[in-house]
C-alpha positions in Angstrom: 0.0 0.0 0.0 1.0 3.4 -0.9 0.4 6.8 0.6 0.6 10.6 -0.1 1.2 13.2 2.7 1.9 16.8 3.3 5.3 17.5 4.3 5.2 21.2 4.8 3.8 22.1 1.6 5.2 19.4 -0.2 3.3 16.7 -1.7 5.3 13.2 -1.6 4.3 9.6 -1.9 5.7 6.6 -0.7 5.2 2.8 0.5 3.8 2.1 3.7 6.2 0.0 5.7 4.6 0.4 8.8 1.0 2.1 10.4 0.2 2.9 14.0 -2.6 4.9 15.3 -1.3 8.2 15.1 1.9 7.8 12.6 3.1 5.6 9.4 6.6 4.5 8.7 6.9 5.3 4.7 9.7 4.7 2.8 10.2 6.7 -0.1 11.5 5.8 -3.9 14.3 7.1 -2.8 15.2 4.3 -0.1 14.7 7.3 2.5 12.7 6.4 5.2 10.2 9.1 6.9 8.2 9.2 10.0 5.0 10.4 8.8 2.1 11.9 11.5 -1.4 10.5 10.5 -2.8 13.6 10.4 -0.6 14.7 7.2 -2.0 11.9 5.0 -4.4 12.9 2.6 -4.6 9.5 0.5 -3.8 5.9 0.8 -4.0 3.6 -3.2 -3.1 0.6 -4.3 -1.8 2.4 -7.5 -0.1 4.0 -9.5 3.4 3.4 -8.2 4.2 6.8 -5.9 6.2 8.2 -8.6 3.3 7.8 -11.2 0.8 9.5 -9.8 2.5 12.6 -8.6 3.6 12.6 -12.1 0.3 12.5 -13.5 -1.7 14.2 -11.0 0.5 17.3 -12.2 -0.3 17.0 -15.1 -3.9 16.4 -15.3 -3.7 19.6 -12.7 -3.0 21.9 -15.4 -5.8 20.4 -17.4 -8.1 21.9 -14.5 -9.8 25.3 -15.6 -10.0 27.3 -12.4 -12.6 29.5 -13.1 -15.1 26.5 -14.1 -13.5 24.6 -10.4 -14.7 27.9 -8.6 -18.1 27.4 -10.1 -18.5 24.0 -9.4 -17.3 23.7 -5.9 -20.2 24.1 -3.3 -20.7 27.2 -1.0 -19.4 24.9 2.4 -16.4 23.2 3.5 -15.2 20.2 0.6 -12.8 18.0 0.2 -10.2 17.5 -2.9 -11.5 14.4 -3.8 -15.2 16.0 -3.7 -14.2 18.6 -6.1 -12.5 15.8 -8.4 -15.6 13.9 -8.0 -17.3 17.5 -9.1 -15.2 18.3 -11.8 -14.2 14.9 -13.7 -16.8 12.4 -12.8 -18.4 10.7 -9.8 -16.4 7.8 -10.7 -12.8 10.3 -10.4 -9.9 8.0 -9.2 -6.8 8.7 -6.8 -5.1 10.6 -9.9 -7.7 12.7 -10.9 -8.4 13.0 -7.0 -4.6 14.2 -6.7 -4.8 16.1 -9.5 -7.8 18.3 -8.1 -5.5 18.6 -4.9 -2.6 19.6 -6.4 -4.6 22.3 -8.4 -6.6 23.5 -5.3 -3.2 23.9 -3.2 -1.9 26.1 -5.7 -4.3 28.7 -6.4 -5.1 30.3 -2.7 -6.7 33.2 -4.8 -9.6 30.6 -5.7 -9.8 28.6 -3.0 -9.1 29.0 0.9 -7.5 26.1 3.2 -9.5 25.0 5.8 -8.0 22.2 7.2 -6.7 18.2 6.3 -7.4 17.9 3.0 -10.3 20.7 2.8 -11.1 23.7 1.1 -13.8 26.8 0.5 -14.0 28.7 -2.3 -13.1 32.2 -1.9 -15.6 35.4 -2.4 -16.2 36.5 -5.9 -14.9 39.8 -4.6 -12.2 38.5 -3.7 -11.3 36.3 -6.7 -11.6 39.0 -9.1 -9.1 41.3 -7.2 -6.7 38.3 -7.1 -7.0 37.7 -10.6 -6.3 41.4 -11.3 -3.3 41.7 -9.0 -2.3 38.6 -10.6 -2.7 40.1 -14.4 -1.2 43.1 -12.9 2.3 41.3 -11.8 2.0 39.1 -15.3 2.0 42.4 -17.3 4.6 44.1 -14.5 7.1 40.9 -15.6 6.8 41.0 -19.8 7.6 45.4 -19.2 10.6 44.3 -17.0 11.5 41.7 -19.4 11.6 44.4 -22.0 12.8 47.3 -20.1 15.5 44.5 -19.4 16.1 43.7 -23.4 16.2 47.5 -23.9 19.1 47.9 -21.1 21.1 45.0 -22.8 20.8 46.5 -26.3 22.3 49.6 -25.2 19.2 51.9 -24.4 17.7 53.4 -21.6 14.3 53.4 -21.0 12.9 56.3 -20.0 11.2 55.2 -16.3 14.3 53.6 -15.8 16.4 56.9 -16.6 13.8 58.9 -14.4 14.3 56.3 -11.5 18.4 56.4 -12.1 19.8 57.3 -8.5 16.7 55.9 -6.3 18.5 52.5 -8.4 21.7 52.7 -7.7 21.8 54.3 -4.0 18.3 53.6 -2.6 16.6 50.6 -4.3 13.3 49.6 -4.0 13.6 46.2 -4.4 10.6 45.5 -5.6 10.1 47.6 -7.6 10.2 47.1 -11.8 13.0 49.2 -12.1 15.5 47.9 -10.0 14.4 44.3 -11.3 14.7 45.2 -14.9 18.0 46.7 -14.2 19.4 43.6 -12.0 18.2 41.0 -14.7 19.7 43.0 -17.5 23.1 42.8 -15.4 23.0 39.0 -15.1 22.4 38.7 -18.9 25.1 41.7 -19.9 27.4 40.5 -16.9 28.1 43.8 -16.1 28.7 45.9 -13.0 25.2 47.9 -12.9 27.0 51.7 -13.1 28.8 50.2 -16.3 25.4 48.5 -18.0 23.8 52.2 -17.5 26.7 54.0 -18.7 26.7 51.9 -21.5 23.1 52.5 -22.2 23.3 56.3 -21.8 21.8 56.6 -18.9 23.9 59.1 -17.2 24.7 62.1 -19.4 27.8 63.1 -18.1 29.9 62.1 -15.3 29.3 65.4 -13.4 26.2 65.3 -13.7 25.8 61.9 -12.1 27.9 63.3 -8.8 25.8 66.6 -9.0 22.4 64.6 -9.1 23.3 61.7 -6.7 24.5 64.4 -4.1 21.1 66.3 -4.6 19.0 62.9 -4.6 21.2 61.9 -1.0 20.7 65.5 0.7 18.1 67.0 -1.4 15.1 64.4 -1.7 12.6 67.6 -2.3 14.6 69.5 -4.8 17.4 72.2 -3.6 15.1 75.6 -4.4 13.8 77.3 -1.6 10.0 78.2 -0.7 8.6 81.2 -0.9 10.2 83.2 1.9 10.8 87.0 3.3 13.3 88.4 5.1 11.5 89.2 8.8 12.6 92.7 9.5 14.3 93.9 12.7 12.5 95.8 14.7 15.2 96.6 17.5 16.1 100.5 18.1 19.8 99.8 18.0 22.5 102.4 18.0 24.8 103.1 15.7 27.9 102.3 16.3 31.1 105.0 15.5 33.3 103.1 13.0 33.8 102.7 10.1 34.2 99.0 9.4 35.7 96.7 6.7 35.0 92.9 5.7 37.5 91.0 4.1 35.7 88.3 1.7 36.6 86.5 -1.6 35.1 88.1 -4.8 32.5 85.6 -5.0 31.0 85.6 -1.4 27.8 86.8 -1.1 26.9 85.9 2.3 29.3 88.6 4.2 29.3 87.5 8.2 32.2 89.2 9.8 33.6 92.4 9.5 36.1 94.3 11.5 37.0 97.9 12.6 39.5 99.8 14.8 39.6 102.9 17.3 42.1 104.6 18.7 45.1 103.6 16.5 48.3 105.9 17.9 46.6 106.7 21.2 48.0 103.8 23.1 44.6 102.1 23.1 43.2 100.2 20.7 39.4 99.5 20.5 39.3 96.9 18.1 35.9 95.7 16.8 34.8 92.7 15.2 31.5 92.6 13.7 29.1 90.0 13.0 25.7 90.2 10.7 22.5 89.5 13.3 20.3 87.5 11.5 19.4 86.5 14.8 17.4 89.8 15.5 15.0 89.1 13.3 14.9 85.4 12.4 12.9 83.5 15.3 13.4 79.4 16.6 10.6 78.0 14.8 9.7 80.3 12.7 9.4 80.3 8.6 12.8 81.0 8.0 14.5 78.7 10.6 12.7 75.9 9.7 14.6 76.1 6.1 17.8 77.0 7.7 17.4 73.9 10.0 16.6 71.3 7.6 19.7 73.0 5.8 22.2 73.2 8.2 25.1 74.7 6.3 25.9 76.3 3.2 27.4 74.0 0.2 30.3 74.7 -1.6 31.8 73.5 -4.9 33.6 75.0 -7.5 31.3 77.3 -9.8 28.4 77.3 -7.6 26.8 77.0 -4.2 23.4 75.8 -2.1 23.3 78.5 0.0 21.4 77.8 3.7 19.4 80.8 3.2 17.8 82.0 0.4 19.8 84.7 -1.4 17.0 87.6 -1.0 17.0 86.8 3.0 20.6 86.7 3.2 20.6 89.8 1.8 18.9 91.6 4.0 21.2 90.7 6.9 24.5 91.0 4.7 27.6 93.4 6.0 27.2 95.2 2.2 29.2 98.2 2.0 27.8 101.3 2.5 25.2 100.5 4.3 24.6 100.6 8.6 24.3 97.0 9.0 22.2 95.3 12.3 25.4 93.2 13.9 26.3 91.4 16.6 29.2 93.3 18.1 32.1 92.4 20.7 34.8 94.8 21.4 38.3 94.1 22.7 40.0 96.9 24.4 43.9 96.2 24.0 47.1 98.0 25.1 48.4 99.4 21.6 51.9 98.4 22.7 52.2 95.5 24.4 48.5 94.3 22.7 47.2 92.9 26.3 43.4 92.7 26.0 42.1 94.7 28.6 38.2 94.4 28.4 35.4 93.1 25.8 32.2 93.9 25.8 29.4 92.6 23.5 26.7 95.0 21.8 24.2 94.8 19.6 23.8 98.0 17.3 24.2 99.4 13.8 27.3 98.8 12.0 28.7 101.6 9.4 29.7 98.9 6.4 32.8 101.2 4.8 34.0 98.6 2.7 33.9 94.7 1.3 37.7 94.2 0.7 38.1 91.3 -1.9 41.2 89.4 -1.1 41.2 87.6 -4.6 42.2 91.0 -5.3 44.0 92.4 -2.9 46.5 89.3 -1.6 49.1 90.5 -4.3 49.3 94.3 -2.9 48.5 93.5 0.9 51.8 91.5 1.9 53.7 91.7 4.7 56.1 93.2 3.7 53.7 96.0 3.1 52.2 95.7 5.8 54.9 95.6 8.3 56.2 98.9 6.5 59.0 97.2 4.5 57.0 98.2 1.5 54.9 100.8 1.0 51.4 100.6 1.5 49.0 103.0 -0.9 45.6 101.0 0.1 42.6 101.8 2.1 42.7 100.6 5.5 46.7 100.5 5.1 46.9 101.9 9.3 43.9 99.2 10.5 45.6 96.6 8.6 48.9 96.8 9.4 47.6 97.2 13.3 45.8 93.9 12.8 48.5 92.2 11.4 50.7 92.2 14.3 47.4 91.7 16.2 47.1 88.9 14.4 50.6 87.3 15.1 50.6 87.8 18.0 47.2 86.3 18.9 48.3 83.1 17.1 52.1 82.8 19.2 50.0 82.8 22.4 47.8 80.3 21.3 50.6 77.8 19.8 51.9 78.6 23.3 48.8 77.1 24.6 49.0 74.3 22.3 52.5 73.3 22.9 53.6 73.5 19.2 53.3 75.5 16.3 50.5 75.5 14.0 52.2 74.5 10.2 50.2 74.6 7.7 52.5 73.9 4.8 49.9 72.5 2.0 48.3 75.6 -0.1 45.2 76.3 -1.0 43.5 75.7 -4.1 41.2 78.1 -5.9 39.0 76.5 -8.2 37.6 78.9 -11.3 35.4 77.9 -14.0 34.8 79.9 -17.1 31.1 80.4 -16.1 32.1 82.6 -13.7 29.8 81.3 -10.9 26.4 82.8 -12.4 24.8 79.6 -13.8 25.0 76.1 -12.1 28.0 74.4 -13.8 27.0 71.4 -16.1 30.5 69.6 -16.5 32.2 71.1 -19.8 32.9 74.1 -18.7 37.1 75.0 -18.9 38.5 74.9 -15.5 41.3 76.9 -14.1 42.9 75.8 -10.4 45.5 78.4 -8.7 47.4 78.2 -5.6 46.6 80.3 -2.4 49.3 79.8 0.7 47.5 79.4 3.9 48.0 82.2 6.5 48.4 84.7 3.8 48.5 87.8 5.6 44.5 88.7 5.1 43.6 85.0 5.9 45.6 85.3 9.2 43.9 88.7 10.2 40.6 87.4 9.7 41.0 84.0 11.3 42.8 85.5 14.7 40.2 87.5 14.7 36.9 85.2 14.5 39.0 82.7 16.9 39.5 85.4 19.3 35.6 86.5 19.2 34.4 82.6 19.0 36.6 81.5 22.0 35.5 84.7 24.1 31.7 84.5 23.3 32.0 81.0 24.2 33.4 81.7 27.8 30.8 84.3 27.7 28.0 82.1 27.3 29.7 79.7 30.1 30.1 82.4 32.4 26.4 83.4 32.6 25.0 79.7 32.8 24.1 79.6 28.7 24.7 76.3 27.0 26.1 76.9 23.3 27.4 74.5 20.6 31.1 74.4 20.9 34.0 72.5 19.4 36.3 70.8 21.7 39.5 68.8 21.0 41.0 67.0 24.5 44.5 66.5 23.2 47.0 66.6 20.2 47.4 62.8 20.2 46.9 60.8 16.9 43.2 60.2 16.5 41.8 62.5 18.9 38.9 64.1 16.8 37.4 67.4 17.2 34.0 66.8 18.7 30.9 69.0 19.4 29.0 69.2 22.5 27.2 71.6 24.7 30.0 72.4 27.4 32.7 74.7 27.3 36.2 71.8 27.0 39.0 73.2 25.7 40.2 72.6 22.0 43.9 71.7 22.4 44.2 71.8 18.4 43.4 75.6 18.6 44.9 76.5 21.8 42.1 78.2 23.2 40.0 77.4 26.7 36.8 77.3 24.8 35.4 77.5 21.2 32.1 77.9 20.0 31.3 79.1 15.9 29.0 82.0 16.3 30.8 84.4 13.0 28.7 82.8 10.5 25.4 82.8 10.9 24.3 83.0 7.8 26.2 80.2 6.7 26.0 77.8 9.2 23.4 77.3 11.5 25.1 76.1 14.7 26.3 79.7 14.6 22.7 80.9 14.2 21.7 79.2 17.4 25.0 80.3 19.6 23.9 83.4 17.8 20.6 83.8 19.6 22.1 82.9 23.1 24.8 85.5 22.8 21.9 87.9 22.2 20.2 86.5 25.2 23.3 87.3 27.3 23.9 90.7 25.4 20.0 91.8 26.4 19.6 90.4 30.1 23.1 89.5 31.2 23.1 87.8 34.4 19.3 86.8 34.2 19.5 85.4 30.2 19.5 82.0 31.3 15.9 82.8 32.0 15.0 83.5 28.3 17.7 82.1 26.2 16.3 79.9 23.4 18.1 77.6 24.5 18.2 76.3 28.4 20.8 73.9 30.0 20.2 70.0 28.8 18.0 71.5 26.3 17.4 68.2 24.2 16.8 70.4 21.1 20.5 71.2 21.4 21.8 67.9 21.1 19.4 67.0 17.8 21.2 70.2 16.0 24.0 68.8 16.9 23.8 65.8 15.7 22.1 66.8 12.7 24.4 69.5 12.1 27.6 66.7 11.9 25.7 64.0 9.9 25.2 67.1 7.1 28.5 68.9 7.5 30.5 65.7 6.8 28.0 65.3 3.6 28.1 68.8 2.3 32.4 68.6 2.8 32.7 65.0 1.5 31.0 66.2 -1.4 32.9 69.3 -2.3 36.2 67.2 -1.3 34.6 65.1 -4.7 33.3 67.5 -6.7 36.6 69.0 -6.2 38.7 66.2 -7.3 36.5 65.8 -10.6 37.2 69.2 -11.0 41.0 68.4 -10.7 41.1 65.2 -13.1 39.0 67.4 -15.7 42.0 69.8 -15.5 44.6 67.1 -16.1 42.8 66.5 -19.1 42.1 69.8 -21.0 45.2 70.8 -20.5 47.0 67.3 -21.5 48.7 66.3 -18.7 50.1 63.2 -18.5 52.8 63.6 -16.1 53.2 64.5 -12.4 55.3 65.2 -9.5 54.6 64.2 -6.5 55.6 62.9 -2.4 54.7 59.3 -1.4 52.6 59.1 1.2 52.2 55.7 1.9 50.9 51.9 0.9 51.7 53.5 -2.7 49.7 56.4 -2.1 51.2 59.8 -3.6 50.6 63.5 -3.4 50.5 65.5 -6.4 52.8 68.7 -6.0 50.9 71.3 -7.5 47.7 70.1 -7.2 44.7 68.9 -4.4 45.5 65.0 -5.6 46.3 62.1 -3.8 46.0 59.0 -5.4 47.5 55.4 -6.0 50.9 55.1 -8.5 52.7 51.6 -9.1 55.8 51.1 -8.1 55.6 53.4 -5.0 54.9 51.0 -2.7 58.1 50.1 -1.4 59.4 53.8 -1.4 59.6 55.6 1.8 57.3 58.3 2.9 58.5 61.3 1.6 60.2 60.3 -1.3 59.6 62.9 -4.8 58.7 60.8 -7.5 57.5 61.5 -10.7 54.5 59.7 -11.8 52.3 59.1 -15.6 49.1 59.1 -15.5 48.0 56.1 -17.3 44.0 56.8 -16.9 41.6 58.6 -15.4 38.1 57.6 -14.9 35.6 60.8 -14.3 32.7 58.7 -13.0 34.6 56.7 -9.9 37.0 59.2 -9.8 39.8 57.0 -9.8 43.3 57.9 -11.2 45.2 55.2 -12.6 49.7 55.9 -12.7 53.0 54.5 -12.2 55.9 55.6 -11.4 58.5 57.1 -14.2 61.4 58.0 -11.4 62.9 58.6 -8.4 63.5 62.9 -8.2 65.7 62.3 -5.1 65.7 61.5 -1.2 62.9 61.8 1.2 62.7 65.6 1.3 59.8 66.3 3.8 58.4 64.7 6.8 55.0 63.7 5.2 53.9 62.2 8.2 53.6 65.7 9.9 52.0 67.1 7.2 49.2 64.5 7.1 48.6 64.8 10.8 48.2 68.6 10.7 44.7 69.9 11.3 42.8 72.8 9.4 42.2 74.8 12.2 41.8 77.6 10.4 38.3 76.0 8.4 37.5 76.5 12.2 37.6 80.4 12.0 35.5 80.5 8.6 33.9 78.1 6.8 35.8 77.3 3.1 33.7 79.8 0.6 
């Protein structure tokens, strides 16, 4: 005797070797032999051999027309071999009997399980919105099997193109897409950034770092609502100066400006001035909201997302010529022996005199002009040389503090394309990539001098029981990061007791918020812990934060790429194919004369340090991978690259990179 039996949704037959009351002994054509509970036997025959009839029942199964099944099978509870009965004739043997089962187990949509062996048909309703999703994946298959055939052939489908980053970086699995795109890589056998390359999918290579970066950071689109400026209603008081911001030519957003009383009298009031969007711009409000979901201003070469919209920025802009709202702290300081004396923190109108461009200027403000070794026929020539030595000396006492000096010896580059910044580059435009030493004498006036008013608004805030968003670095040691938290800690990288960014509010939005408790502190004083925005533990606090980092790294890892496409475009309008360069390590080299570290063979054994020169042997725009090998040795290690790599950018800590 032979019997069949469910075995988890699997029909299988087999000889009875042995039967109890609750369990059979079968033994299977394969030899294997299965304990088999009672209640998992459907059927017990004679014959077909086991084998046979599964054979057969499968195939008269397909015979069965579902529809006409669903029509014969009674309103109640039935059994397979009722419906068999039903269906083929009253006489219906085991195999037509298995045949009804397999086809009843198999179409759920028809008919519902109810228990050993039984079934009940399913609700009209429901059938015919079973069949429909059914017909609806049948159809969904045949367009991804010729969205699939389209990919392979070279071509792009256009849902697929519209659906091109959500693919690659955020895949719905499911959806037809993503499917048609993974079964046309199994059939191309290709990565699936080369198939859609190869299908013109991506129309240029900036374009698909530009559009991935807005798909990751920029789900809604990067254009603004519509917004207005809020006005500020404050009587403030205008302050009697005449002040001067030192910006590149392209910055629109103008934070920080300075300005200096007193020059030859023995004191020295010197100013530094910072645009108050905070006056107007409310937590919560309109404005904030976009600034918060924002966080920072993006920068790349040729363009910018700016955090604010540009018709809000400016109306809180330092623009010269203009008595600008500001956030002002003054240091007094002994002209001769520049001791600071006093600060004290206002809020007033600023008179704007001037918006120095240093693009312009670094050429003609030196130091040597500036320390009177040249001459110096340029506005501001008396304030600038003053804040020069300020300068100096501000940073000795802070590498004093930090226990070694601060050596930046990598430039900066300046990255220029021929659109000159007024329309959002698309990739072919003719780049240009120029050198700019760091702690050029205007760079180091203006970063002394927003360290000096972020460390001493940040003790500020500390001193009248104000939490802020500070910077704080514990110690010098390899792999100490600089962190952010809510407590005043001292940032050993800078040398300073404290550090908070409050001199860019309009670019940033950490200094936004330490923005609105330094106006706290400047209107109440002792009592602004009462109505600060923000109080101690203040959860809110910690979700900027943490918000803040998460984009920041974004936004800079992305204009660290952008940058280096910029940089491999260059090698290639301008037909370079050879480099110099210092080994860093694990082959790794640094190109010379330009922002480029990449892989070269043959470097691996060389040690750190060593000038090499290098071919390019390819360049890939899309991965942004530089392929080289070494050509020569130039001659012995000449610098200690290991110093250079562990030196931090302290001063991206004074002003964000514009």
């Amino acid at each position: 005797m032979f019997a069949l039996f469910d075995d988890a949704g699997k029909f299988l037959a087999g000889r009875v070797m042995s039967e109890a009351d609750s369990s059979m002994q079968i033994e299977l054509d394969s030899g294997k032999r299965v304990k088999v509970k009672a209640a998992n036997v459907l059927l017990k025959f004679e014959k077909p051999a086991p084998a046979e009839l599964i054979a057969e029942g499968q195939r008269l199964a397909q015979e069965i027309d579902l529809d006409l099944a669903w029509e014969f099978a009674p309103d109640t509870e039935f059994g397979f071999a009722d419906l068999a009965r039903d269906y083929f004739d009253a006489k219906a043997g085991v195999t037509h009997q298995v045949a009804a089962l397999f086809r009843l187990f198999e179409a759920p949509h028809y008919f519902r399980r109810a228990g050993k062996g039984q079934f009940k048909k399913a609700p009209e309703e429901i059938v015919k919105a079973a069949l429909l999703g059914i017909e609806r994946k049948r159809q969904q298959a045949l367009q991804v099997e010729a969205w699939a055939d389209e990919l392979v052939a070279g071509q792009c489908p256009d849902a697929v193109r519209d659906q091109i980053y959500k693919i690659l970086f955020k895949p719905d699995k499911n959806a037809p897409e993503y499917k048609a795109v993974v079964e046309a890589t199994k059939r191309a056998q290709k990565a699936p950034l080369d198939l859609l390359k190869a299908a013109g999918a991506l129309s240029s290579p900036y374009q698909f770092h530009w559009k991935r970066f807005l798909f990751e950071n920029f789900p809604k689109g990067a254009g603004f609502p519509a917004l207005s400026a809020p006005a500020i209603t404050d009587e403030l008081p205008l302050a009697p100066v005449r002040a001067f911001s030192v910006d590149d030519s392209h910055t629109t957003e103008i934070d920080d400006a300075l300005s200096f009383q007193g020059l030859g009298s023995g004191e020295v009031i010197f100013g530094v001035h910072i645009a108050a969007p905070g006056l107007a711009i409310q937590p919560d409000s309109a404005v904030d909201k976009v600034a918060r979901e924002r966080l920072s201003t993006v920068y790349m070469p040729g363009w910018k997302l700016t955090m604010l919209p540009d018709e809000v920025v400016q109306a809180y802009t330092l623009t010269e010529g203009r008595d600008c709202p500001a956030v002002s702290i003054y240091f007094t300081l002994d002209e001769a022996t520049l001791a600071i004396k006093s600060s004290e923190t206002k809020l007033e109108r600023v008179p704007i005199a001037a918006n120095l461009r240093h693009d312009k200027l670094d050429a003609v403000i030196t130091e040597a002009s500036l320390t009177g070794v040249a001459p110096a026929d340029y506005a501001f020539a008396a304030e600038l040389a003053f804040a020069f030595r300020l300068a100096k000396d501000l940073k000795a006492k802070r590498e004093v503090v930090r226990g070694k000096p601060e050596n930046f010896n990598r430039p900066d580059y300046n990255f220029r394309l021929d659109s000159g910044g007024l329309t959002e580059p698309t990739g072919s435009e003719q780049v240009s990539i120029s050198t700019r030493q760091r702690g050029a004498p205007l760079d180091l006036i203006v970063a002394e001098a927003m360290i000096l008013a972020n460390s001493s608004w940040g003790g500020w805030l500390a001193q009248l029981g104000l939490p802020g968003i500070y910077r704080s670095q514990a110690s010098l040691a390899p792999g100490v990061k600089v962190r952010m938290g809510t407590k005043a800690q001292p940032h050993a990288g800078m040398g300073v007791a404290q550090y908070t960014w409050a001199t860019s509010p309009l670019r940033r939005y950490v200094d936004l918020v330490n923005q609105w408790q330094i106006i706290a502190c400047a209107r109440h004083g002792k009592t602004a812990a009462l109505v600060a925005p923000f109080k101690p533990k203040d959860a809110q606090l910690f979700s900027i934060i943490s918000g803040f980092d998460a984009a920041y790294s974004a936004y800079n890892g992305f204009q660290s790429g952008i940058e280096r496409f910029w940089t491999l475009r260059w090698l290639q309008q301008n037909g370079v194919t050879e480099l110099t360069a210092a080994v860093m390590k694990e082959g790794l080299v640094r190109a010379d004369t330009l922002p480029l570290v990449f892989k070269a063979l043959g470097c691996e054994s060389l040690e750190r340090g060593t000038h090499v020169k290098v071919r390019i042997t390819g360049i890939d725009e899309m991965t942004l991978d530089v392929h080289a090998s070494l050509v020569t040795r130039l001659d012995d290690v000449v610098a200690d690259e290991a110093a250079i790599e562990a030196e931090e950018d302290e001063a991206g800590e004074a002003r964000p990179a514009r």
